[in-house]
gemmi code that builds the backbone of each chain (N, CA, C; Angstrom):
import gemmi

chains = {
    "A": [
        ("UNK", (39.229, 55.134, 11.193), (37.986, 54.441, 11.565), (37.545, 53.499, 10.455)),
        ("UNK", (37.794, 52.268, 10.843), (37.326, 51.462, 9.611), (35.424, 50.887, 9.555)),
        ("UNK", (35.166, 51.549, 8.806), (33.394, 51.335, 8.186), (33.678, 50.159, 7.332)),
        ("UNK", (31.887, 50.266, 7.169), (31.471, 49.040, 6.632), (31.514, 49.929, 4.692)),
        ("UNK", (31.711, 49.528, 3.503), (31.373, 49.928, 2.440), (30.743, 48.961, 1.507)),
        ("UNK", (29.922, 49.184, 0.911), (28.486, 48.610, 0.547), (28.669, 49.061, -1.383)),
        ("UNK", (28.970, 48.239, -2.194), (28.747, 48.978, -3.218), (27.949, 48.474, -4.569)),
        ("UNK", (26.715, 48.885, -4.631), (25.855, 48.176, -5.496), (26.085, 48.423, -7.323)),
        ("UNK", (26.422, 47.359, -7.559), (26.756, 47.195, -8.983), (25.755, 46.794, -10.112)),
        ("UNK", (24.926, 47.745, -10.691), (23.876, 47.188, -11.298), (24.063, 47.242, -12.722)),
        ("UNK", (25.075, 48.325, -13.461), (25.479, 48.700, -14.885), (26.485, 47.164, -15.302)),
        ("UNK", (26.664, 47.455, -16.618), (27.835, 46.362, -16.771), (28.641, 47.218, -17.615)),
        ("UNK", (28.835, 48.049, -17.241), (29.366, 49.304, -18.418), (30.829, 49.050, -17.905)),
        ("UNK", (31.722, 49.073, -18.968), (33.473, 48.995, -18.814), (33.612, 49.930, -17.589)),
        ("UNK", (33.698, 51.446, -17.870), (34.033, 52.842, -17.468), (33.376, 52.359, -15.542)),
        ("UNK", (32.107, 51.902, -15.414), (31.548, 52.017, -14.484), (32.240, 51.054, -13.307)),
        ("UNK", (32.292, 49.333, -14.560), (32.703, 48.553, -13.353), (34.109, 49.056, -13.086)),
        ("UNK", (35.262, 49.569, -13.843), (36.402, 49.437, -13.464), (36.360, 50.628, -12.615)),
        ("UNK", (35.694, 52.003, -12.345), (35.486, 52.547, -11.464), (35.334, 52.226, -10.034)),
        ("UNK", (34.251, 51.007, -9.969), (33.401, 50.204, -8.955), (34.539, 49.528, -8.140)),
        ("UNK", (35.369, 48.767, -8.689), (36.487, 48.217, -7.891), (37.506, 48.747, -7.949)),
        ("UNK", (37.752, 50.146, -8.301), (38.836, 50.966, -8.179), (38.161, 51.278, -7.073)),
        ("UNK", (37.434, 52.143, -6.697), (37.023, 52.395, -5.191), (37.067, 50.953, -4.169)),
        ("UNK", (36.728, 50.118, -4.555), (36.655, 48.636, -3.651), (37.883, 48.398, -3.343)),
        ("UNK", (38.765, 48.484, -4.042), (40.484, 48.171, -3.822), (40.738, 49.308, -2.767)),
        ("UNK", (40.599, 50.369, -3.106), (41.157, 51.746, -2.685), (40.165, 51.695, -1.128)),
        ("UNK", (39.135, 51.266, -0.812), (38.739, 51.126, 0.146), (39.235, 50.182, 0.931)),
        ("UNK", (39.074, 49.300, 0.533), (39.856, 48.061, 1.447), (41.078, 48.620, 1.467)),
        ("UNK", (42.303, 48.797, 1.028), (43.593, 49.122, 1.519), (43.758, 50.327, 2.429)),
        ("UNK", (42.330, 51.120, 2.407), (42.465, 52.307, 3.953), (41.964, 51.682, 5.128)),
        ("UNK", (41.408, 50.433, 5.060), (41.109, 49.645, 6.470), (39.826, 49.068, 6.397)),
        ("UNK", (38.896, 49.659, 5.153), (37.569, 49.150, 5.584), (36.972, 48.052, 4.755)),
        ("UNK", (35.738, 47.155, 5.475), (35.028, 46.444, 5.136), (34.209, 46.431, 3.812)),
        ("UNK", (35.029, 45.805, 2.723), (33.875, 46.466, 1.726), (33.239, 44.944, 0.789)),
        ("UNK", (32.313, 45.510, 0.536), (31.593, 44.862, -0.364), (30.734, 44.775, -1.866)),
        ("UNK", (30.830, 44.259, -2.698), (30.100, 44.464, -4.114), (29.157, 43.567, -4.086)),
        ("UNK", (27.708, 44.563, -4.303), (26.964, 43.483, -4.780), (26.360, 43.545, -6.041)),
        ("UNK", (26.765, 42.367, -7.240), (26.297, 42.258, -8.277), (25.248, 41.705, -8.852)),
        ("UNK", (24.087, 43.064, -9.293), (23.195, 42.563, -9.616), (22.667, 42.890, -11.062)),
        ("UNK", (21.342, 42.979, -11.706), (21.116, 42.840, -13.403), (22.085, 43.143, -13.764)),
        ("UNK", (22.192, 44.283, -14.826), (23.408, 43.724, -15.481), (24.945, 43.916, -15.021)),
        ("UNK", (24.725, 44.334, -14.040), (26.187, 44.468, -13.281), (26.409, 42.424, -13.339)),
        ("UNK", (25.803, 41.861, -13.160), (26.414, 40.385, -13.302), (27.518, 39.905, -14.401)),
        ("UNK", (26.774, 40.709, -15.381), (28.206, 40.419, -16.347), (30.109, 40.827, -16.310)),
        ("UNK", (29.793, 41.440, -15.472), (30.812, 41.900, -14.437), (31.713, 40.499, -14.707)),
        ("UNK", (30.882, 39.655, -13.866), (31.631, 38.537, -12.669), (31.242, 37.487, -13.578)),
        ("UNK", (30.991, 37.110, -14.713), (30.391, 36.411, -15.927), (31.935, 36.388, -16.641)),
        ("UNK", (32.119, 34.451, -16.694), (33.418, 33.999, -17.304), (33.048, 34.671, -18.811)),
        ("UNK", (34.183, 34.679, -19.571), (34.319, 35.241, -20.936), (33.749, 34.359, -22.024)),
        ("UNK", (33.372, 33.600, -21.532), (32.245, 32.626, -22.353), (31.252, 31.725, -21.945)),
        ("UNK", (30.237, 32.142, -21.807), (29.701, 31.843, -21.023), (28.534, 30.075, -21.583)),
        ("UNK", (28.224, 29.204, -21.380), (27.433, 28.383, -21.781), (26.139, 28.099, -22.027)),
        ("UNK", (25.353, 27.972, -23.004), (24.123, 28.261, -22.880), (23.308, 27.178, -22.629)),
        ("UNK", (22.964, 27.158, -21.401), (22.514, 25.507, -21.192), (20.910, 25.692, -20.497)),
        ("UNK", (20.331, 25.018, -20.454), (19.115, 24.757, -19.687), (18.563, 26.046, -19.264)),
        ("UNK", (17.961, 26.306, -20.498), (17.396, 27.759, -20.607), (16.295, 27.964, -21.110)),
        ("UNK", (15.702, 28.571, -20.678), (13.787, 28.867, -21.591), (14.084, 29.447, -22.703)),
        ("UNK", (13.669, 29.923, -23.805), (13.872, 30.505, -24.863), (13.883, 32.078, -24.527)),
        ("UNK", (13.258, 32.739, -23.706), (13.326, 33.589, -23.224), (14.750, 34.161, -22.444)),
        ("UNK", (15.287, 33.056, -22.012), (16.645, 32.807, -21.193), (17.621, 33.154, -22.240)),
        ("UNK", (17.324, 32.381, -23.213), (18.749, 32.127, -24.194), (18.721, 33.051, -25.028)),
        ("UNK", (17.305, 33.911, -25.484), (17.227, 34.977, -26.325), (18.331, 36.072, -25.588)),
        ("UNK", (18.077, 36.673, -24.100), (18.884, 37.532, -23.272), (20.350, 37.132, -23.135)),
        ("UNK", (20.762, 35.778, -22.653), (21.981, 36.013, -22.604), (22.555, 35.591, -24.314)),
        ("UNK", (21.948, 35.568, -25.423), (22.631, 36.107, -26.209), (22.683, 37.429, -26.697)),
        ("UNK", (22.135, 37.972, -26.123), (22.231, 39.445, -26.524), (23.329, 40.166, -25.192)),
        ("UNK", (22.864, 39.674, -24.310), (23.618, 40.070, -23.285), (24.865, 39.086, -22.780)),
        ("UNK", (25.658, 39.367, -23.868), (26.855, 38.432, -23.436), (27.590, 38.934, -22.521)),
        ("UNK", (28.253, 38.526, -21.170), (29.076, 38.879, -19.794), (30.662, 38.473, -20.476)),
        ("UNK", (31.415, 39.075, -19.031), (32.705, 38.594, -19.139), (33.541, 39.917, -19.117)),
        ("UNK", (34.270, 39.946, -18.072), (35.684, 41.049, -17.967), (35.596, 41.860, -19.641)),
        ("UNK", (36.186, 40.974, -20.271), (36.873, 41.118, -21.229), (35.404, 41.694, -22.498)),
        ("UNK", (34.279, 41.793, -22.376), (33.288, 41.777, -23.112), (32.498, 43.188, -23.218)),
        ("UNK", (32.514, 43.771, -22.066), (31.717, 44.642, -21.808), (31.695, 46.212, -22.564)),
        ("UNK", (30.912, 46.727, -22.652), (30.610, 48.025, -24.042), (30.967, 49.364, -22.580)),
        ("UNK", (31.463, 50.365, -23.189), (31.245, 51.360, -22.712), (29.858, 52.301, -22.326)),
        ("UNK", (29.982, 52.963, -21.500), (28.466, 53.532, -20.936), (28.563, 54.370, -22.123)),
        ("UNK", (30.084, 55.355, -22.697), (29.709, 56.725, -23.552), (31.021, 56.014, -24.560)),
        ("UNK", (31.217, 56.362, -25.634), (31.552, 56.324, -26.958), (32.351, 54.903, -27.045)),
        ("UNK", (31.359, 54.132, -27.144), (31.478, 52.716, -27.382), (31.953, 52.222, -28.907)),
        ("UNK", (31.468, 53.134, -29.652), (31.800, 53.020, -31.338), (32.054, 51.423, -31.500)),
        ("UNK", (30.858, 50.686, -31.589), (31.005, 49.351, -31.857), (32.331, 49.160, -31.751)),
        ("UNK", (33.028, 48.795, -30.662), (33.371, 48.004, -29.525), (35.228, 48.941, -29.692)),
        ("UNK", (35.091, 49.993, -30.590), (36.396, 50.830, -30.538), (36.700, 51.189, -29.154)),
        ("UNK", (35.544, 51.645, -28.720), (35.864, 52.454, -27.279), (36.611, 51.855, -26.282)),
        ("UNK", (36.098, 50.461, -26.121), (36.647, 49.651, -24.914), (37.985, 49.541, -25.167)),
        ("UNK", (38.225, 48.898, -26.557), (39.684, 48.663, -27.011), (40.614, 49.784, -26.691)),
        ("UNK", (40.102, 51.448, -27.378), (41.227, 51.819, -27.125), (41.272, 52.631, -25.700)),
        ("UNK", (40.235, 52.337, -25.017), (40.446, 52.713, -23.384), (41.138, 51.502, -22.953)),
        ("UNK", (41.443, 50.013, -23.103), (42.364, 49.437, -22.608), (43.542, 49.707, -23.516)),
        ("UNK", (44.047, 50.303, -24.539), (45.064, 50.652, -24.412), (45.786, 51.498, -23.903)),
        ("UNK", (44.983, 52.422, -23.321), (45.524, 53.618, -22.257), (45.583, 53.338, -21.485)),
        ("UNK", (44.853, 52.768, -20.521), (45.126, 51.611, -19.025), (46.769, 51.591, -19.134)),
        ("UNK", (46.835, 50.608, -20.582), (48.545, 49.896, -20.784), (49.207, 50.887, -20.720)),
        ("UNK", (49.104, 52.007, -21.395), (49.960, 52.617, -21.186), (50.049, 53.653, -19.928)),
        ("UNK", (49.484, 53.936, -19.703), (49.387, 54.684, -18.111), (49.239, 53.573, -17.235)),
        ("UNK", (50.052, 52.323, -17.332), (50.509, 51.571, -16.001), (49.149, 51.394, -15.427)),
        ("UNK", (48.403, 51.251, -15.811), (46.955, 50.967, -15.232), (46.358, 49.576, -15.054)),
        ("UNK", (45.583, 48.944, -14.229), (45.087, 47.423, -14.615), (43.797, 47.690, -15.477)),
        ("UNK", (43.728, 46.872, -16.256), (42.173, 46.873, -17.010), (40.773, 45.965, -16.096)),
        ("UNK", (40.028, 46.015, -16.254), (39.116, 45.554, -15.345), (39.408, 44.107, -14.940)),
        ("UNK", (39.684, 43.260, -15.946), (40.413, 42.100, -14.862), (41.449, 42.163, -14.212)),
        ("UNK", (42.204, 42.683, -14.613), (43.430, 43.369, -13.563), (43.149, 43.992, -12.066)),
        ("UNK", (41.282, 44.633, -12.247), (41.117, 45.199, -10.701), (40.091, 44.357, -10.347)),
        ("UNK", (39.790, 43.492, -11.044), (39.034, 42.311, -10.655), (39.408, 41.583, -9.611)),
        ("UNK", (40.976, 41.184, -10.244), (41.806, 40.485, -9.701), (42.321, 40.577, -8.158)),
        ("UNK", (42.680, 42.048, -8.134), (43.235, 43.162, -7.008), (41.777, 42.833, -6.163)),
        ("UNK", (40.813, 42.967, -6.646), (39.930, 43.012, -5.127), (39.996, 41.670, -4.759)),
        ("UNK", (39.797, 40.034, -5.575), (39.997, 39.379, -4.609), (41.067, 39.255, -4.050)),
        ("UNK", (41.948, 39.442, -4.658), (43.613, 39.567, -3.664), (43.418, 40.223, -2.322)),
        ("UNK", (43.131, 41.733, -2.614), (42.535, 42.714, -1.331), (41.538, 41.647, -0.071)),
        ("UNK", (40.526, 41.034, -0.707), (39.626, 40.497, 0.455), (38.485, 41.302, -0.313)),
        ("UNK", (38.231, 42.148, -1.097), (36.719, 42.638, -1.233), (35.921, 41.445, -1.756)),
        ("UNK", (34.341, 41.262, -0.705), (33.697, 40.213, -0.825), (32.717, 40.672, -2.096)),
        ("UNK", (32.549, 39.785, -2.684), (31.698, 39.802, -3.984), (30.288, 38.914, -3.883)),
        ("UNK", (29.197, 39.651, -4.028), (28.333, 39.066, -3.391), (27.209, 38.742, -4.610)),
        ("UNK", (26.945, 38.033, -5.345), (26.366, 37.611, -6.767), (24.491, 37.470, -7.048)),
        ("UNK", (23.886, 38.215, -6.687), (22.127, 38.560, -6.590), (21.709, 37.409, -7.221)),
        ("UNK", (21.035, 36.262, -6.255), (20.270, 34.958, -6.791), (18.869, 35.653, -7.299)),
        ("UNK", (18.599, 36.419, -6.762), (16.897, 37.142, -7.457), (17.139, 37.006, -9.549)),
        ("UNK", (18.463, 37.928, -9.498), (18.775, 37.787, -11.073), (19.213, 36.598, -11.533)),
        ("UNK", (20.263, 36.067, -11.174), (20.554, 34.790, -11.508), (19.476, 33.898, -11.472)),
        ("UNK", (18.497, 34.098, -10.849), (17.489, 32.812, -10.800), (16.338, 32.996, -12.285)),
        ("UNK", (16.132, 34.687, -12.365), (15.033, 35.494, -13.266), (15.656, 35.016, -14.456)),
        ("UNK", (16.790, 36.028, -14.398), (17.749, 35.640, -15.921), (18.249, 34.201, -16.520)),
        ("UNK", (18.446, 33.525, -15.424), (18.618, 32.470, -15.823), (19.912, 31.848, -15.961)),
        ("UNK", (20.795, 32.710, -14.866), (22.455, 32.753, -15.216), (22.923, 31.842, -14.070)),
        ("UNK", (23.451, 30.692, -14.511), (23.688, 29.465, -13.804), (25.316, 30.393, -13.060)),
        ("UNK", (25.523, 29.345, -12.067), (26.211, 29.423, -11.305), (28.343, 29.184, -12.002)),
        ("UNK", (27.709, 28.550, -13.301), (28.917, 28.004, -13.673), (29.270, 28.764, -14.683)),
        ("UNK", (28.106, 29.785, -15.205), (28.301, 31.011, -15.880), (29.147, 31.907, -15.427)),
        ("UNK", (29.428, 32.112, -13.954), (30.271, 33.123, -12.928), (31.222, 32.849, -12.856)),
        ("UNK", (32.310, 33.620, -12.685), (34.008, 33.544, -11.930), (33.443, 32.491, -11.086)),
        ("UNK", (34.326, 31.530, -10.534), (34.409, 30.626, -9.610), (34.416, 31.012, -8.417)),
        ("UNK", (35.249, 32.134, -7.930), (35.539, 32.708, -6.790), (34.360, 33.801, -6.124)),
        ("UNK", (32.977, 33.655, -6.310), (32.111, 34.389, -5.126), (31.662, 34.030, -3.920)),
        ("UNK", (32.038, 35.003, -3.355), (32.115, 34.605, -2.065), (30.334, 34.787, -1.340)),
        ("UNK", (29.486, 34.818, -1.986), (28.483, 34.386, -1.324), (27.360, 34.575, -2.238)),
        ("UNK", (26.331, 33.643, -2.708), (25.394, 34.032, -3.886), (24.230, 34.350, -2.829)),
        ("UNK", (23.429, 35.604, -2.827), (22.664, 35.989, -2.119), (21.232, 37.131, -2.460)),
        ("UNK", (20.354, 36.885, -1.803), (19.201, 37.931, -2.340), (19.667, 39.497, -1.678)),
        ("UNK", (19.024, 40.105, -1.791), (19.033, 41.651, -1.577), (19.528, 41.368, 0.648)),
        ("UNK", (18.280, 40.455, 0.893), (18.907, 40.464, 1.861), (20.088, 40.329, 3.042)),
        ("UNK", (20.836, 39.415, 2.101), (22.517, 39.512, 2.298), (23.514, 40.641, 2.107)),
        ("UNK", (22.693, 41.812, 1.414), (23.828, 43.047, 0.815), (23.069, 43.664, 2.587)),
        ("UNK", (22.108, 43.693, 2.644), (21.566, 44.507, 3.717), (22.099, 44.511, 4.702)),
        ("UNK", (22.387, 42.812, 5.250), (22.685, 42.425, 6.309), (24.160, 43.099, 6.571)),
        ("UNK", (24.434, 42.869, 5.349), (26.637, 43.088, 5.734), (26.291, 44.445, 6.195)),
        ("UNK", (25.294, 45.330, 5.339), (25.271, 46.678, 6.293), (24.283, 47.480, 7.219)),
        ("UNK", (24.237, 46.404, 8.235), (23.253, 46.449, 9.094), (23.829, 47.372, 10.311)),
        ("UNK", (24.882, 47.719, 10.448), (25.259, 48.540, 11.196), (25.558, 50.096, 10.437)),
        ("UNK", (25.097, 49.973, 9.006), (25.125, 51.407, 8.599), (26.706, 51.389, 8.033)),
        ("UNK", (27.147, 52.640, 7.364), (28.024, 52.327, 6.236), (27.788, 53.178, 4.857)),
        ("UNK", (28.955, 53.113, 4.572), (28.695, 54.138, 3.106), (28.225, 52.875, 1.589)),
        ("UNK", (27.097, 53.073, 1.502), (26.540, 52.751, -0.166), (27.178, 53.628, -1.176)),
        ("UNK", (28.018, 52.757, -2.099), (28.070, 53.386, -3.695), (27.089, 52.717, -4.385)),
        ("UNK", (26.579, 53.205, -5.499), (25.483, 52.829, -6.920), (26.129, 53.165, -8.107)),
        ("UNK", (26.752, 52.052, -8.933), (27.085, 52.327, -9.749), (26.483, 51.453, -11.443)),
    ],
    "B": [
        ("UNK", (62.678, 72.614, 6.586), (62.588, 71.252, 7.071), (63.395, 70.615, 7.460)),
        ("UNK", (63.040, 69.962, 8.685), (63.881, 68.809, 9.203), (63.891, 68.092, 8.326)),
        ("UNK", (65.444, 67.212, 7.982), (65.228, 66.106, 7.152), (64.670, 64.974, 8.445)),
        ("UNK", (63.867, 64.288, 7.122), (63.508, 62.848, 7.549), (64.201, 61.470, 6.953)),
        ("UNK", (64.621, 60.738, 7.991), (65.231, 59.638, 7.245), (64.423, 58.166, 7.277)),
        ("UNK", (63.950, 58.022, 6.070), (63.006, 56.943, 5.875), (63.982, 55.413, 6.321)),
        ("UNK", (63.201, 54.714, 6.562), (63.220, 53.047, 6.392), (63.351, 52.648, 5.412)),
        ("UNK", (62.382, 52.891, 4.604), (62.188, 52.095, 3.130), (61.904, 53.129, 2.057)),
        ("UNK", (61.751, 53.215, 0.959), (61.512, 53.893, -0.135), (60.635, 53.123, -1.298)),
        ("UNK", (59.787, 53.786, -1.550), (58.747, 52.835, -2.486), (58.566, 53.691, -3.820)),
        ("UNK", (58.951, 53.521, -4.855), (59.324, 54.636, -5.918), (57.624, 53.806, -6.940)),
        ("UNK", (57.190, 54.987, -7.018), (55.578, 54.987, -7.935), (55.302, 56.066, -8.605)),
        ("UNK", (56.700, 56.270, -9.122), (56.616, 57.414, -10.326), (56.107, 56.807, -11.474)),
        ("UNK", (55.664, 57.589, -12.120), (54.588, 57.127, -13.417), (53.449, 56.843, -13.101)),
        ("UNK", (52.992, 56.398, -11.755), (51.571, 55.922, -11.845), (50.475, 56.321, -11.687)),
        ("UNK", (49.610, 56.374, -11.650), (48.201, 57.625, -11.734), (47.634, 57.209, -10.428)),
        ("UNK", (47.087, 57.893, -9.602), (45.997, 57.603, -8.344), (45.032, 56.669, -8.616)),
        ("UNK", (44.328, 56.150, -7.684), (44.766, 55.661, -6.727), (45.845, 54.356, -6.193)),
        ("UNK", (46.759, 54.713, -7.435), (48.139, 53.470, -7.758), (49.164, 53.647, -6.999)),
        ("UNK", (49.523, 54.483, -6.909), (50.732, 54.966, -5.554), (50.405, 54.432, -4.109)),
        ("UNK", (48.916, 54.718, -3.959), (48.393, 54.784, -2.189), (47.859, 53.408, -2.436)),
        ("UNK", (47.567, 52.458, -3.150), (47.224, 51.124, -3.000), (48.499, 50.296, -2.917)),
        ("UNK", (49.741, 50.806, -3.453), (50.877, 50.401, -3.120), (51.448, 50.622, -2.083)),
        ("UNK", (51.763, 52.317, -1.601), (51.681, 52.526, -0.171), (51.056, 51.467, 0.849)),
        ("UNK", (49.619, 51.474, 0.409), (49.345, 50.723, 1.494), (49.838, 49.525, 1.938)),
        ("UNK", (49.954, 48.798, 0.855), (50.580, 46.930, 0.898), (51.911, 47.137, 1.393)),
        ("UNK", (52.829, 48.257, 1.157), (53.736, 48.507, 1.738), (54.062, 48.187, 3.468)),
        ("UNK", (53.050, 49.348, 3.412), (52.947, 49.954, 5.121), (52.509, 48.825, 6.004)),
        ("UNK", (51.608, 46.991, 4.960), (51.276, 46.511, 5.986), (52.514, 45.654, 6.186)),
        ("UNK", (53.607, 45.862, 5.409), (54.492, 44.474, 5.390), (55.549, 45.490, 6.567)),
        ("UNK", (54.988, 46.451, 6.860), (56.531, 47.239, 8.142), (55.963, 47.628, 9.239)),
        ("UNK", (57.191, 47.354, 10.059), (56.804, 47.260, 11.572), (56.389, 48.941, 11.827)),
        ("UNK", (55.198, 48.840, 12.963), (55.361, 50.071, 13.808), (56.173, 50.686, 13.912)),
        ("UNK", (56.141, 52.445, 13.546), (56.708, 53.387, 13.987), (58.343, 53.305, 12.614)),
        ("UNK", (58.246, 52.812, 11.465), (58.580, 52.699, 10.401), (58.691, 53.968, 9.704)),
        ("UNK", (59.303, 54.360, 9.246), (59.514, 55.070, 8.373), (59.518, 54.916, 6.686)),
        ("UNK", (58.407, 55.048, 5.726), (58.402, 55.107, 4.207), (58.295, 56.442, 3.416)),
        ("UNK", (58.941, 56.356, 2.621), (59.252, 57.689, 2.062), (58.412, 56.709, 0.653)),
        ("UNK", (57.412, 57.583, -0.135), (57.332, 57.594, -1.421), (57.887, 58.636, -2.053)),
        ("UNK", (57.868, 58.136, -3.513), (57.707, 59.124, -4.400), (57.224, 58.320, -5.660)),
        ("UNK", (56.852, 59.676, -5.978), (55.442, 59.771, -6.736), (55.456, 61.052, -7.670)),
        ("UNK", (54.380, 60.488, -8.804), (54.637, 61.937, -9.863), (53.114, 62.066, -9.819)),
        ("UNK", (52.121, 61.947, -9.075), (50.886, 62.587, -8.751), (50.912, 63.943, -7.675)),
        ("UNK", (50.428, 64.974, -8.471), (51.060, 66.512, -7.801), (49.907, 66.683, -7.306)),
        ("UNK", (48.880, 65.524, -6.956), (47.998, 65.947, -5.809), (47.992, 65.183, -4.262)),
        ("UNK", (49.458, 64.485, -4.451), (49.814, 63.290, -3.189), (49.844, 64.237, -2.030)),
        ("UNK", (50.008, 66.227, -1.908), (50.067, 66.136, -0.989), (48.679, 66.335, -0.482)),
        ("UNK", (47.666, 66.016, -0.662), (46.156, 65.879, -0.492), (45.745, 64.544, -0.536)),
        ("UNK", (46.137, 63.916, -1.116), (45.709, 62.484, -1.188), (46.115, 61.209, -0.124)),
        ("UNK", (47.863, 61.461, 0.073), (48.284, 60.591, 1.287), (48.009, 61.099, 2.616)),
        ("UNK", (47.607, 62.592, 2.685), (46.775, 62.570, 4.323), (46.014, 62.073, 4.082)),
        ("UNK", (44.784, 62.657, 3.374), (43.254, 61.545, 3.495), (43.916, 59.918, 3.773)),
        ("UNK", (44.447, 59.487, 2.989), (44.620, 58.321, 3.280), (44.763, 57.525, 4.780)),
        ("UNK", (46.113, 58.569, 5.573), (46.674, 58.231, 6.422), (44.750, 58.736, 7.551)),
        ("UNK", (44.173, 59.633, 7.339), (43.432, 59.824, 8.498), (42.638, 58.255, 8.787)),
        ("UNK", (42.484, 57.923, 7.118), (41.363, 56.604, 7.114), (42.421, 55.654, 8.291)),
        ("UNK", (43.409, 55.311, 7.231), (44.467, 54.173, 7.700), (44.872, 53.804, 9.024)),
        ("UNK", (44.781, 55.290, 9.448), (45.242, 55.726, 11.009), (47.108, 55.589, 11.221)),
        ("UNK", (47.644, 55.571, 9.596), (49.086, 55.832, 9.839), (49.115, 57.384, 9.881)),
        ("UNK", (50.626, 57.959, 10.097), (51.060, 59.447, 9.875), (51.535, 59.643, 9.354)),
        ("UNK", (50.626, 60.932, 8.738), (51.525, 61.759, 7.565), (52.757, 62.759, 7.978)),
        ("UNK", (54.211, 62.301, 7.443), (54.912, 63.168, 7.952), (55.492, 64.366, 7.138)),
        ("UNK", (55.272, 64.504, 5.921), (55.958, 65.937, 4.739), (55.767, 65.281, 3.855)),
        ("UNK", (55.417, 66.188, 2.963), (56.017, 66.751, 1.165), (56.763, 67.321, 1.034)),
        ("UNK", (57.211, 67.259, -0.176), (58.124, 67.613, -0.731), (58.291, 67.766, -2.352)),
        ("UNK", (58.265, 68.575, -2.844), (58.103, 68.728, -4.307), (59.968, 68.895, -5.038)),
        ("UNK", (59.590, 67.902, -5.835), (61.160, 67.771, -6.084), (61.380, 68.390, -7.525)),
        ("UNK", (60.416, 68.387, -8.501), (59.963, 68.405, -9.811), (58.678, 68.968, -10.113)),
        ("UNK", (58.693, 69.194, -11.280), (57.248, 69.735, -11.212), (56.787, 67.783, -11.994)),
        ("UNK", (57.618, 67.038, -11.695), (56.662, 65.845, -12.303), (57.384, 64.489, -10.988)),
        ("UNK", (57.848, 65.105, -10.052), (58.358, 64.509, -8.914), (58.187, 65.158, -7.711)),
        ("UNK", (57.399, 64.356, -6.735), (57.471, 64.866, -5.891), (57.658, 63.307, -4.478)),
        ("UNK", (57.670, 63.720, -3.416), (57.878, 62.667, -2.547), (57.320, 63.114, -0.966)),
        ("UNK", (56.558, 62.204, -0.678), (55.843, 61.971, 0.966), (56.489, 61.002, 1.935)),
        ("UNK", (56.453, 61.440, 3.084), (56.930, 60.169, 4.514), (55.998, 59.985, 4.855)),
        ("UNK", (55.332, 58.392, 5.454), (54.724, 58.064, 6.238), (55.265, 57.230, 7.443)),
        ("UNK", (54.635, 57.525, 7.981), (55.080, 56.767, 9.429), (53.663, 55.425, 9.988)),
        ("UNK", (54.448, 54.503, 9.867), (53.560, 53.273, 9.983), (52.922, 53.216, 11.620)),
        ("UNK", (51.590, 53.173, 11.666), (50.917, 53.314, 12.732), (51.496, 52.380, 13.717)),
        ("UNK", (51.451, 52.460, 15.076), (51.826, 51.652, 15.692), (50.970, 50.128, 16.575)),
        ("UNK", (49.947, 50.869, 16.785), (48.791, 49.664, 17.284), (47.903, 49.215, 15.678)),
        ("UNK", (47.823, 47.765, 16.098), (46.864, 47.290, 14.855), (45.739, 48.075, 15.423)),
        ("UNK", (44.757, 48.720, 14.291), (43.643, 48.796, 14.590), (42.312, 47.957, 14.881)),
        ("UNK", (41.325, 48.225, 15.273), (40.551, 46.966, 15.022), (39.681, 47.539, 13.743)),
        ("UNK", (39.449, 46.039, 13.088), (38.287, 46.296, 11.415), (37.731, 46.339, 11.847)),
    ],
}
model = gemmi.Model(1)
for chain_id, residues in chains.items():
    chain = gemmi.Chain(chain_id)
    for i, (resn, *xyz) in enumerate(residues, 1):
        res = gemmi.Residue()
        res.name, res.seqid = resn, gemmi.SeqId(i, " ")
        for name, pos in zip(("N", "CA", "C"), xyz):
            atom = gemmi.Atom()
            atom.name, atom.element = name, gemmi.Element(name[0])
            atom.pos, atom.b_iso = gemmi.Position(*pos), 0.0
            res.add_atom(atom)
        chain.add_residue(res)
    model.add_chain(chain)
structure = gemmi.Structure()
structure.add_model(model)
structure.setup_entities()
C-alpha cells in the first residue's frame, strides 16, 4: 500500500539529517510518496557549502555567520568535540560502505523524494534562494507540507 | 527446502541496512514480473527486514537461508501488476 510520507526537518544536526533521508530513500524505494520539509535550522541541510552573504540586515548576517549551512558543515547533535565528531563519523560511513549525507542527499533526489524548502524561514532568516542546492522542488509555507498530506500519511520530526 | 532457482543475483555483502533493500529495490524495478532475485547479504536480520519490505513493495518473499554466520541469502519474486502510487 503505497502512503503519503511527510517528514519534517527542523534540526541541522549531521546524525539527524542523515537519518532523515535514510528513511526518505528507504521509503520511496518501498513504493511511497515521500516528502521533506526543510525548515529553521533543518535549512542548512539543503544550504550550498558556502554560502554568500549578500543583502542582509545586520541581524541577518550576524545568524548566518554563526549559522553556517551546507552538507559538508554540519555539527553533531551528541559528541561533536569541535568538529572531531562529524569527521570521524564520516569516516565510518567510508568504511562501512555507507553514503555520508551528501551521498543520501544525492540518493533522494535520484529516488524522486520531493524537497520542500520553508519560505516563512527563508524569508525571517534571510536565506536567499541562491544560498540553497539548486534542485528544490518547491519553496513553500507550512501550507504546502500540509497540502501534500491532506489525505493523511505518516509524519516523521526530526 | 525446495531449491529455488533465481533470475538474477544481487550480491550486498558487506553492507549495513537499509543498503541491501535500497538496492534490492532498484533491482526489482529494472525485472520483469514474476522474476526471480536471489540476494545475499551479510545483515543477519534480512530475514525480518526483506518481508517487511516485500509487504510495503507488494513483491514476494520467497526463503532464507543462512549460509554463514556472516552470510546469508533471500529470494524475491518480482510482483507482477504495477501497483498504483
Amino acid at each position: 500500500m503505497a502512503q503519503k510520507v511527510g517528514i519534517l526537518m527542523m534540526s541541522d544536526a549531521l546524525d539527524k539529517a542523515v537519518a532523515a533521508c535514510c528513511m526518505a530513500v528507504t521509503a520511496r524505494s518501498m513504493g511511497h510518496e515521500v516528502c521533506i520539509y526543510f525548515t529553521w535550522w533543518g535549512l542548512n541541510v539543503i544550504k550550498k557549502n558556502g554560502p554568500p552573504l549578500k543583502k542582509k540586515t545586520l541581524l541577518q548576517k550576524m545568524l548566518a555567520f554563526m549559522n553556517r549551512g551546507g552538507a559538508r558543515n554540519l555539527p553533531l547533535s551528541k559528541m561533536h568535540m569541535l568538529g572531531m565528531g562529524p569527521f570521524m563519523m564520516n569516516m565510518m560511513f567510508k568504511e562501512s560502505s555507507m553514503p555520508d549525507l551528501p551521498g543520501w542527499i544525492k540518493l533522494c533526489r535520484e529516488t524522486g523524494v520531493k524537497f520542500i524548502a520553508c519560505t516563512t524561514c527563508t524569508g525571517a532568516m534571510g536565506v536567499s534562494k541562491e544560498e540553497l542546492i539548486s534542485d528544490i522542488d518547491i519553496y513553500g509555507s507550512p501550507v504546502v507540507f500540509l497540502n501534500e498530506l491532506r489525505d493523511g500519511g505518516i509524519v516523521m520530526t526530526f | 527446502m525446495e531449491k529455488i532457482k533465481p533470475d538474477e543475483v544481487l550480491d550486498c555483502l558487506g553492507l549495513f541496512c537499509p543498503i541491501p533493500i535500497l538496492k534490492t529495490a532498484a533491482k526489482l524495478k529494472e525485472m520483469k514480473g514474476g522474476k526471480v532475485l536471489e540476494v545475499l547479504t551479510s545483515d543477519s536480520e534480512v530475514e525480518i527486514n526483506m518481508p517487511a519490505f516485500c509487504q510495503s513493495s507488494g513483491d514476494e518473499f520467497l526463503g532464507f537461508e543462512s549460509l554463514s554466520s556472516e552470510k546469508y541469502r533471500v529470494w524475491v519474486r518480482r510482483r507482477t501488476r504495477e501497483k498504483l502510487t
